[in-house]
C-alpha positions, 0 to 999 in steps of 0.5 A, a space after each residue: 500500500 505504500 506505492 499507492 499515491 494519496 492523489 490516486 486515493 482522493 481520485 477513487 474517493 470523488 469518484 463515489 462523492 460527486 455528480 458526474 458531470 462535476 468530475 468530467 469537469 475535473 477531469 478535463 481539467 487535469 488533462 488541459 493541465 497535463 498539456 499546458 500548467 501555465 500559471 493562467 491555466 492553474 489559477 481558473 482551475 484552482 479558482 473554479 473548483 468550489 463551484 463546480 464541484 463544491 465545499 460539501 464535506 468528503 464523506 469517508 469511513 473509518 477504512 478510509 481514513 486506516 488507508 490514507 494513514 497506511 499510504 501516507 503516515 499521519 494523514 488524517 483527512 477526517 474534516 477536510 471537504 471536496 474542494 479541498 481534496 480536488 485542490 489537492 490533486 490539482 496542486 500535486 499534479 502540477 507541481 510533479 509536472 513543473 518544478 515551481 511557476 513563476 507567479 504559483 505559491 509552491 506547496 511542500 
């Protein structure tokens, strides 16, 4: 469980917890910043992601929360809400992408 990357976990646990065409919408976006993670296109990213996919909170088990900390040690996403957990895999798959963006806070 080690190898298993926390943006994939989040990834598995939206699937389940948001409309449809709210995670196409996710998505799409992902891909549009696989081709091109300029700061514009991470800033309107990042900027839409409380409306399109909203602030509800992530609803997870106790299993859930066993297996994010079996991944990453001492992660407890217990009170955190979607658009934090969208945030999150968009900020991490960004900055794999590019070591920091000239205008982008760079998360560590």
């Amino acid at each position: 469980m080690k190898n298993q990357l926390p943006s994939n976990l989040l990834k598995k646990w939206l699937i389940g917890q948001v409309e449809g065409s709210a995670y196409e919408w996710f998505v799409g976006q992902q891909e549009t910043l696989a081709g091109d993670v300029s700061a514009r296109n991470l800033y309107m990213t990042l900027g839409m992601i409380p409306r399109r996919l909203g602030k509800g909170d992530l609803q997870l088990s106790i299993e859930d929360l066993e297996r994010a900390d079996g991944i990453r040690p001492g992660w407890h996403p217990k009170n955190w809400s979607v658009d934090v957990a969208v945030e999150s895999v968009v900020n991490n798959s960004s900055l794999n992408q590019v070591e920091c963006l000239d205008h982008a806070p760079v998360l560590r």
